[in-house]
SESETI-199414 format. One line per 8 residues: number of its first residue (from 1); for each residue y, z, x of N, C-alpha, C. Coordinates in steps of 0.1 Angstrom, whole numbers, plus 5000, padded with zeros to 4 digits. Each point is the difference from the previous one (the first is absolute). Layout:
<nodes>
NUM	Y Z X Y Z X Y Z X  ...
</nodes>
This chain:
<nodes>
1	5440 7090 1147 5001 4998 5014 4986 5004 5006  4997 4994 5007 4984 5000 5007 5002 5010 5013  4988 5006 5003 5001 5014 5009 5005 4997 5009  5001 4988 5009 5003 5001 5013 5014 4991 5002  5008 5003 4992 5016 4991 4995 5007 5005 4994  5011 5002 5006 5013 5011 4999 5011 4986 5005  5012 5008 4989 5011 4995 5000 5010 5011 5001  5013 4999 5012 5011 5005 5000 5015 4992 4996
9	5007 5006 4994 5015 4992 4998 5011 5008 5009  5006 4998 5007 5010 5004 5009 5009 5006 4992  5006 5005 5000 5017 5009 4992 5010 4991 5005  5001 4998 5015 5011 4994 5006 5001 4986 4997  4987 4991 4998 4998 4986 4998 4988 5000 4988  5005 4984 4994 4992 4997 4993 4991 4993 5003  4988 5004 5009 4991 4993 5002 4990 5010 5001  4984 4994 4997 4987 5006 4998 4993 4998 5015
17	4992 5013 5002 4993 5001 5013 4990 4997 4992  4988 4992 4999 4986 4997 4998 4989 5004 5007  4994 5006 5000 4988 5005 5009 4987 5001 4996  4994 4987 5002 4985 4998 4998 4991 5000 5012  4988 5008 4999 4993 5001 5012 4993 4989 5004  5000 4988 4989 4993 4989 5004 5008 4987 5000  5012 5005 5002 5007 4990 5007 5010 5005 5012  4988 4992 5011 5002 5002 5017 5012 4994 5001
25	5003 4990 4990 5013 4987 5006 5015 5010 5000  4999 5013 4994 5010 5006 5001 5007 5003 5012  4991 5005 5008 5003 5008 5007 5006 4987 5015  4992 4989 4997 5009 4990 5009 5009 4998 4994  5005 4999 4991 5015 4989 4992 5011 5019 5003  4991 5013 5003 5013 5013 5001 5002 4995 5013  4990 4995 5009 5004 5001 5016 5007 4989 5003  5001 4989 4996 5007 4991 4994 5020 5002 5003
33	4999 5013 4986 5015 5001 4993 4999 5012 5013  4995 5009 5006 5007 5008 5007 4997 4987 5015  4998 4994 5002 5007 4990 5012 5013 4994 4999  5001 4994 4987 5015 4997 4995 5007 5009 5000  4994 5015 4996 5012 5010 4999 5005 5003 5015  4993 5002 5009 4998 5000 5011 5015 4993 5007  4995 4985 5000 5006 4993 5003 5016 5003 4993  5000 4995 4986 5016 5002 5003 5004 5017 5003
41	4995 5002 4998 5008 5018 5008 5001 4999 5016  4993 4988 5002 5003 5000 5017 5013 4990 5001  4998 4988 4991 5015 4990 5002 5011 5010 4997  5002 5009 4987 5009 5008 4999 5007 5008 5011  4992 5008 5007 5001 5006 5012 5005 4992 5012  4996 4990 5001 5003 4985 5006 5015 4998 4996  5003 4998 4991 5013 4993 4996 5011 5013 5001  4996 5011 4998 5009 5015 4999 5004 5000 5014
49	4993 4997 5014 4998 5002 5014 5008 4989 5004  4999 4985 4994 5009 4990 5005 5015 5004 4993  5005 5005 4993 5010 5000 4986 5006 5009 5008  4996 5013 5006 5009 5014 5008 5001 4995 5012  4990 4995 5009 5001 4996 5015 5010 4990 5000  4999 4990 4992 5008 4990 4999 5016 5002 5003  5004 5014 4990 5010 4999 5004 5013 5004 5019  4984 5006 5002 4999 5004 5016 5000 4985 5013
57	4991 4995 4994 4995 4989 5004 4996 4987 4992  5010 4995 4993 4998 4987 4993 4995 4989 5004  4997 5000 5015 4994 4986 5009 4989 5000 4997  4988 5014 5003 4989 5004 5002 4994 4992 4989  5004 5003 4984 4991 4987 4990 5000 4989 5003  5009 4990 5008 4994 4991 4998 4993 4997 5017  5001 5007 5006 4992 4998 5012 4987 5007 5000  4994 5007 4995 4989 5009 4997 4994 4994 4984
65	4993 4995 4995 4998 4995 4991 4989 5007 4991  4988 5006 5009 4987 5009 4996 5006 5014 4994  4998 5003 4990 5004 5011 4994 4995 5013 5006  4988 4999 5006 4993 5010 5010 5007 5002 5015  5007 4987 5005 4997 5001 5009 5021 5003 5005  5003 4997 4989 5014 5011 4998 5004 5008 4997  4989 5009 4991 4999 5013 5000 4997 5004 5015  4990 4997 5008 5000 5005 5011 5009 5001 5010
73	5008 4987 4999 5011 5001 5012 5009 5009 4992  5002 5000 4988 5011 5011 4999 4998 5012 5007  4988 5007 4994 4994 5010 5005 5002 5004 5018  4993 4988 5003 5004 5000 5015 5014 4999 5008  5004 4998 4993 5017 4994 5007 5011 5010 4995  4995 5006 4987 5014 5007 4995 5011 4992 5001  5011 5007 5006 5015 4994 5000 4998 4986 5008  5006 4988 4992 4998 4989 5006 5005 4996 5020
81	5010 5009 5001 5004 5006 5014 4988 5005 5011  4987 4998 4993 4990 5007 5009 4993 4986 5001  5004 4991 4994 4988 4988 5004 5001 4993 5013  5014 5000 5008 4998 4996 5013 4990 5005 5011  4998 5011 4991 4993 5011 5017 4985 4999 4998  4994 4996 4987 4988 5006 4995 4990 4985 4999  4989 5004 5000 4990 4989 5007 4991 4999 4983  5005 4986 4996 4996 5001 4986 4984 4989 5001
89	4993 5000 5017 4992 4990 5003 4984 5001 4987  5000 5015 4998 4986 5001 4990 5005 4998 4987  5011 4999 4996 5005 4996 4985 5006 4987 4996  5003 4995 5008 5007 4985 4994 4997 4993 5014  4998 4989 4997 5000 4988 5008 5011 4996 5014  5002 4997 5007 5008 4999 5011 5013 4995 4997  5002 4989 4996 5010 4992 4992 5006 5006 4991  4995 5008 4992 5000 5008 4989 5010 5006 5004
97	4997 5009 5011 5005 5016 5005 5013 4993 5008  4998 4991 5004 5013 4991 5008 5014 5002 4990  4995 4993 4988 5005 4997 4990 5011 5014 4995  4989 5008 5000 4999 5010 4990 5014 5010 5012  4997 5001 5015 5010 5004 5010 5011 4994 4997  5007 4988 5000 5009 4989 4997 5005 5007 4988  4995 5003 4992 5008 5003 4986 5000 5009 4998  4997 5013 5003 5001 5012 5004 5018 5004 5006
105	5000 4990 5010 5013 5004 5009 5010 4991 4995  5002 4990 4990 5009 4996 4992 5004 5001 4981  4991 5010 5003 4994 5002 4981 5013 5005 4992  5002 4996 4990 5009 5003 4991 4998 5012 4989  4989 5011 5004 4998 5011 4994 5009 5009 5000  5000 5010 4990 5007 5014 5003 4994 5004 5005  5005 5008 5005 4994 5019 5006 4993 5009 4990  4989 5006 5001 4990 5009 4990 5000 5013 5005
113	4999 5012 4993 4999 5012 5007 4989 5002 5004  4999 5013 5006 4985 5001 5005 4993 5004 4985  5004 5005 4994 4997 5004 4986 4990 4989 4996  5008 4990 4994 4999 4986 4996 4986 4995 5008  5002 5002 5010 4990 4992 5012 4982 5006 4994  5004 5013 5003 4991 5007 4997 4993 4997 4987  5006 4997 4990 4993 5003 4983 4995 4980 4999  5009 4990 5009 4995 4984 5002 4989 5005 5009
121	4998 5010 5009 4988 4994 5009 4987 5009 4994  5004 5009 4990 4989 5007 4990 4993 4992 4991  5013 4990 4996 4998 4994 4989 4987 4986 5006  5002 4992 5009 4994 4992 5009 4990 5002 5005  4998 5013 4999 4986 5002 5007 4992 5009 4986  5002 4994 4985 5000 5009 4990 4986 4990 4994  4993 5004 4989 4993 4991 4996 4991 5008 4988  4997 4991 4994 4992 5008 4987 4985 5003 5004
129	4995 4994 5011 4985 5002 5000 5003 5014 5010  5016 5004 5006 5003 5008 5014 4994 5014 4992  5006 4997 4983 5005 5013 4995 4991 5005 4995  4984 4989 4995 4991 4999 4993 4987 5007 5009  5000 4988 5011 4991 5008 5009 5002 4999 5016  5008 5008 5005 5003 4997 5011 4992 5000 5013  4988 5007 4999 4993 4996 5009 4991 4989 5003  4995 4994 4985 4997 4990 5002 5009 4990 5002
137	5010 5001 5001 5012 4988 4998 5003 5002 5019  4998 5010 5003 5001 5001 5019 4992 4994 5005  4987 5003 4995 4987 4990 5008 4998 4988 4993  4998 4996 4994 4997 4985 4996 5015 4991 4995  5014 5004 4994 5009 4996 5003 5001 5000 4983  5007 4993 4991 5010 5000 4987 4988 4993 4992  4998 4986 5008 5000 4990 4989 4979 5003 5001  4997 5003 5013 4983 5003 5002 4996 5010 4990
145	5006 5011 4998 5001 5016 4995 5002 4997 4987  5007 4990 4993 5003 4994 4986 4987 4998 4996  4996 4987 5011 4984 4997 4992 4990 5007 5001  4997 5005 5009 4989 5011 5002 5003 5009 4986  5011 5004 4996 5004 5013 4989 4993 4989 4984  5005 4985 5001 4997 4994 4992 4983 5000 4996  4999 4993 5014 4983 4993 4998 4990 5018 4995  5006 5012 5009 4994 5010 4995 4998 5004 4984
153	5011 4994 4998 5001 5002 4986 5016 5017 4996  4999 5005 5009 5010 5011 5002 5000 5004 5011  5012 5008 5003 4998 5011 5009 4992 5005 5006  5002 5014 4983 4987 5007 5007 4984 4995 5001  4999 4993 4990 4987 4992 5003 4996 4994 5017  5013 4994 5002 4999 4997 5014 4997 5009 5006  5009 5013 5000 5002 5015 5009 4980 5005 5001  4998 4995 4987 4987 5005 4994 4983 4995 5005
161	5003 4987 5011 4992 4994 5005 4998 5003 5014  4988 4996 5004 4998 5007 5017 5002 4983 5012  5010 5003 5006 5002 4992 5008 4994 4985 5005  4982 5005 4997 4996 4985 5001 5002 4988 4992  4999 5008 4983 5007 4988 4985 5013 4996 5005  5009 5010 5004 5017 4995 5006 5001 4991 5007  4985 4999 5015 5005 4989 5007 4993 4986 4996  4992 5002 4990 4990 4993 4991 5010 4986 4991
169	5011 5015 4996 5017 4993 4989 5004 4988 5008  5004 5004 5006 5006 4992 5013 4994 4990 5007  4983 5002 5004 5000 4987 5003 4992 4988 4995  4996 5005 4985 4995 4995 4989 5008 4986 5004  5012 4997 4993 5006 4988 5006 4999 4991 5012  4998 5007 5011 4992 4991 5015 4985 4995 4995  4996 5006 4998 4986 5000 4998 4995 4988 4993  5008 4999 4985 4996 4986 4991 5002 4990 5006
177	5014 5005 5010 5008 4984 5006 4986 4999 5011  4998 5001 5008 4993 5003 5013 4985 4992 4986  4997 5003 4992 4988 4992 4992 5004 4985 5000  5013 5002 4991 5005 4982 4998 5001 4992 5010  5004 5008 5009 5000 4989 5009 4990 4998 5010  4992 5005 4996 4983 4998 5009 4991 4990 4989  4993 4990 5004 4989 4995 4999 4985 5008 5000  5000 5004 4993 4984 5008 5000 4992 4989 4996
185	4991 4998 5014 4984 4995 4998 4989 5007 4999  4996 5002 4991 4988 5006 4994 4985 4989 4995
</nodes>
């Protein structure tokens, strides 16, 4: 085995970590699988949040369709009994919230304890980048804080950079676009 190439085997799984210093394509195809990982740990969380609320409020899935944007009204609304009074105008659409009042006050849900309420609106407002890196997940949001963790290559590598490369991450992508779609005469 050549000096700069190491191999690990997991205990738990059968599969080989490979790590060669001269292959860069790595580290995009890891940022890659942790966006996928990302992602379904968020549909999960998603579907656990519709699956408990549901039984509070079974209308809400099919009137609320954005997996984001149902976590929020849960969050916001608690007990479906609170949606007549509460002004859902910065979270859902007008129609939406019409909608969403309307079926609120004829809903065929059970009753949830406060217990219950509490551990769905924990769970809703829960997330793997929350647990991972939560401050960066406050300011730039789940899915921005994914790629920046990506394109950095890690964490702490990211944690490990001085703010100008960070805003550099981020607007690398404006930048090419803002080229393509310019005509340079030279």
């Amino acid at each position: 085995m050549k000096k700069n190439e190491w191999k690990l085997k997991l205990k738990n799984k059968n599969t080989f970590v490979d790590h060669r210093a001269d292959k860069v394509d790595t580290m995009i195809i890891q940022a890659i699988r942790l966006l996928v990982d990302l992602d379904k740990e968020l549909n999960t969380y998603a579907m656990r949040v519709r699956e408990w609320y549901g039984w509070h409020f079974p209308e809400l899935a099919k009137i609320v369709q954005d997996n984001i944007l149902y976590a929020k009204a849960v969050n916001f609304m608690g007990y479906r009994t609170n949606a007549a009074k509460l002004d859902f105008s910065e979270i859902l659409a007008e129609e939406v919230e019409a909608e969403l009042k309307e079926a609120a006050v004829v809903s065929m849900g059970t009753e949830v304890s406060d217990l219950d309420l509490i551990n769905i609106k924990d769970l809703s407002d829960q997330s793997r980048m929350n647990s991972i890196a939560p401050n960066l997940t406050a300011l730039v949001g789940e899915l921005v804080g994914a790629r920046l963790i990506a394109h950095g290559g890690s964490l702490l590598n990211l944690a490990k950079q001085p703010g100008s490369t960070v805003q550099i991450l981020g607007a690398e992508k404006a930048l090419y676009r803002a080229f393509d779609g310019q005509n340079m005469l030279t």
